[in-house]
C-alpha positions as CSV (number, residue, x, y, z in Angstrom):
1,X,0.1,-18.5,-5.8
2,X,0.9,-17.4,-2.0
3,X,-2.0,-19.1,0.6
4,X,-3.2,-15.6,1.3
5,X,-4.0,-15.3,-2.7
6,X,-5.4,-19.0,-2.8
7,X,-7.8,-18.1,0.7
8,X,-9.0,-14.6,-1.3
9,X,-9.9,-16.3,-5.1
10,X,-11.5,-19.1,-3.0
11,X,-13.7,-16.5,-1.6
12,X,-14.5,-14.8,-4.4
13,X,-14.9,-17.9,-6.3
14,X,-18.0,-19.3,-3.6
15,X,-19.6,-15.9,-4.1
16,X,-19.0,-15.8,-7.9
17,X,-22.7,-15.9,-8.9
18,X,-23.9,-13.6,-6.4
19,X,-20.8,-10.9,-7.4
20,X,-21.2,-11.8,-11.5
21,X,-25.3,-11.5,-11.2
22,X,-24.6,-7.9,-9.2
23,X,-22.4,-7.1,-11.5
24,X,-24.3,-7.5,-14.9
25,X,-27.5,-5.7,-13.2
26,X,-25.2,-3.0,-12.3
27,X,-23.8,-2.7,-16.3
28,X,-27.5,-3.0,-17.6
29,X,-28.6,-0.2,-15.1
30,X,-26.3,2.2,-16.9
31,X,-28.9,1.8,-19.8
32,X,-32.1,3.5,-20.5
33,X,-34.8,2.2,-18.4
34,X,-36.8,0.6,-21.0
35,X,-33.4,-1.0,-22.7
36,X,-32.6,-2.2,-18.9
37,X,-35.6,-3.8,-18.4
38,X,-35.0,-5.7,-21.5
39,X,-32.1,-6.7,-21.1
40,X,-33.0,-8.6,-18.1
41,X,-36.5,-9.8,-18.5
42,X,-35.8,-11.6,-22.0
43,X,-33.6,-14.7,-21.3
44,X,-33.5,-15.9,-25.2
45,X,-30.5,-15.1,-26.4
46,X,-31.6,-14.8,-30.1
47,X,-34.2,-12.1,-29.2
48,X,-31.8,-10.0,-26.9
49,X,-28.1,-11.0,-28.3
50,X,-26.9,-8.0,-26.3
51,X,-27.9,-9.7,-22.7
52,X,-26.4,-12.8,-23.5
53,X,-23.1,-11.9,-24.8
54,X,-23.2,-9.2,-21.7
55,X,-23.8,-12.1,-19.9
56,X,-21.3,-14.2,-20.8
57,X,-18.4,-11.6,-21.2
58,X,-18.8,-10.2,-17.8
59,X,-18.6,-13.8,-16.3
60,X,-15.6,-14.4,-19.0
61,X,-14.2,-11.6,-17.7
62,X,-14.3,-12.4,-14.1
63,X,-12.9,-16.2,-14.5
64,X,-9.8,-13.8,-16.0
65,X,-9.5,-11.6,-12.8
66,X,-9.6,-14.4,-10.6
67,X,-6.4,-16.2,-12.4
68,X,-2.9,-15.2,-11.5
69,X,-2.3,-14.3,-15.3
70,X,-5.1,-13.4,-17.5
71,X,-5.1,-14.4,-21.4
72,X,-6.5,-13.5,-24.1
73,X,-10.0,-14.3,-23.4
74,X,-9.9,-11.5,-21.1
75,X,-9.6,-9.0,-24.8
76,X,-11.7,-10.7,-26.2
77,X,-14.3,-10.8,-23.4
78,X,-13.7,-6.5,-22.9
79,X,-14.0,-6.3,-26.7
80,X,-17.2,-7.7,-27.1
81,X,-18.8,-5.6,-24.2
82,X,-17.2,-2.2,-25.6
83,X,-17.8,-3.1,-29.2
84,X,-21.6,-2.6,-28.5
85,X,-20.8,0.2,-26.3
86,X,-18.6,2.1,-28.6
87,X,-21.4,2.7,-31.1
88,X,-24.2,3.7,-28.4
89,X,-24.4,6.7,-27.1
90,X,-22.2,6.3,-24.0
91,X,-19.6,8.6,-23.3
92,X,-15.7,7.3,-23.3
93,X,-16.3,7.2,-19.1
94,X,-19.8,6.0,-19.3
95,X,-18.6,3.8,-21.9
96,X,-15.7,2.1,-19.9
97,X,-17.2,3.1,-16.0
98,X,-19.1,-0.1,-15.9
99,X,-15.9,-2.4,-15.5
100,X,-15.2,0.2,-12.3
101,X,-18.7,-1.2,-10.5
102,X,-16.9,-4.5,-9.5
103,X,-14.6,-2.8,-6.9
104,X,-17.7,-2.0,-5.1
105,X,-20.0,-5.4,-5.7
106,X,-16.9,-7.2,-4.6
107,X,-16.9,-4.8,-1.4
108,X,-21.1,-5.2,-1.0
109,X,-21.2,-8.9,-1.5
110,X,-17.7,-10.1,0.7
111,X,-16.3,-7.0,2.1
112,X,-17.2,-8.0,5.8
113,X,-15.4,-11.4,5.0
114,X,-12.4,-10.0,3.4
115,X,-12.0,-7.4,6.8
116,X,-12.4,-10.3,9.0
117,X,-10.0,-12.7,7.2
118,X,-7.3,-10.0,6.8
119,X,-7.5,-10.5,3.3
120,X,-7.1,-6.1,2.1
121,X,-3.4,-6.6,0.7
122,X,-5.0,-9.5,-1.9
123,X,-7.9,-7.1,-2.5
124,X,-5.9,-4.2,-3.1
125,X,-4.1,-6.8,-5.5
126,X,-7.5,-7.7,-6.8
127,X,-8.1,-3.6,-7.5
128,X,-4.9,-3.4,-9.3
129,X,-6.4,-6.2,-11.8
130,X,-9.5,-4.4,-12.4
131,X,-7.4,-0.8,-12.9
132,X,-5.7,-2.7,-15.4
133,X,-9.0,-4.1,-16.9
134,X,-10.0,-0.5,-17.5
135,X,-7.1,0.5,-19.3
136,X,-7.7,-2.7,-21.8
137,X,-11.7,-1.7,-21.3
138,X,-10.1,2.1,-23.0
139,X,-8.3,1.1,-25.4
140,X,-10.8,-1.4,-26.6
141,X,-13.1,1.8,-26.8
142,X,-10.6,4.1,-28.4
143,X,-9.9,1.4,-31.5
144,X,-13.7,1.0,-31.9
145,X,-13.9,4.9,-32.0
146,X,-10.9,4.8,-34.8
147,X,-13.0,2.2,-36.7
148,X,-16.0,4.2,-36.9
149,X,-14.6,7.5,-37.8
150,X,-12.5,5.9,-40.6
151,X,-15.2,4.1,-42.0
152,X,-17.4,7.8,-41.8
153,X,-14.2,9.2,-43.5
154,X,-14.1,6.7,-46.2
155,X,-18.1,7.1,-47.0
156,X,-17.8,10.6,-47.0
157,X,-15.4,10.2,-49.6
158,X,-17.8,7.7,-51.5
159,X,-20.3,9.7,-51.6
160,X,-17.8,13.1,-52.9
161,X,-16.3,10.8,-55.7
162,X,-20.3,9.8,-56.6
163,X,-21.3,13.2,-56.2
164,X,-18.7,14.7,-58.4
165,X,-19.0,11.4,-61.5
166,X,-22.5,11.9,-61.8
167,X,-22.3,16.2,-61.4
168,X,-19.5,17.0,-63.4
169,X,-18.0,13.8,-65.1
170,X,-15.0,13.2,-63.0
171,X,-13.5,10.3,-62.4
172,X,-12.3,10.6,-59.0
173,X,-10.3,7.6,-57.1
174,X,-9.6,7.1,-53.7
175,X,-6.3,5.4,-52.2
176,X,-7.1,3.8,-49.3
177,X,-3.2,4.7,-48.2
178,X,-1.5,7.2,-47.8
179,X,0.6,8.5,-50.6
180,X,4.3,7.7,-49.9
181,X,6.8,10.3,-48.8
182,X,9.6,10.6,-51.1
């Protein structure tokens, strides 16, 4: 890792509880106000499991941006957020949108530093990584979208093959593959 890189994840790193707590209150702000205000008034995270885990991705998620190569916590950390999300009533954007706030916490919170350190090539860099955590952030979405709609598709069918036994006497089964082409 080049100096420059070093000087700019050392930065971010001094302000990481300031950028992280910005952060989350930004994410819980795209939520209803009464579901915002929980979500940050109740700390235990047995009584608001959403907080918590919102919590502890986003800061997951930020260790990740910060490295020079980010593993497969970083999924793992998007997947947990957008899992929840995915079955709310966000839209795809408003669904994924949050992960776009860090660009400008990171600006509000060290922007003056990063101008007067000459540090705008690493942040571009640093913008890069957080485009490419909104792709992962989509597709994360989109698969949690699949899930759902399949598991609607195979419910409906439930319910036909139930409907149909008890209305008519059929016996109706349900492959849960496709029939092969031949």
């Amino acid at each position: 890792m080049a100096a420059r890189d070093q000087e700019f994840t050392a930065l971010l790193e001094r302000n990481r509880k300031q950028i992280v707590k910005a952060w989350l209150q930004g994410v819980v702000n795209t939520y209803p106000p009464k579901t915002s205000e929980f979500l940050t008034s109740q700390k235990d995270q047995f009584a608001n499991p959403i907080g918590a885990n919102l919590a502890r991705d986003l800061d997951s998620i930020f260790t990740q941006l910060l490295q020079e190569q980010s593993s497969d916590a970083l999924y793992t950390a998007v997947d947990g957020i957008i899992r929840v999300r995915a079955v709310q009533d966000f839209t795809p954007s408003a669904a994924v949108g949050c992960f776009l706030q860090l660009k400008n916490i990171v600006r509000q919170v060290v922007g003056t530093q990063i101008r007067d350190q000459d540090l705008l090539h690493e942040l571009a860099g640093f913008d890069a990584k957080i485009d490419q955590l909104m792709l992962t952030a989509f597709e994360a979405f989109v698969h949690c979208r699949e899930k759902i709609w399949e598991l609607k598709a195979k419910e409906a069918q439930h319910r036909t093959k139930n409907l149909l036994r008890k209305k008519a006497g059929v016996d109706w089964t349900v492959s849960d593959s496709p029939d092969p082409v031949t």
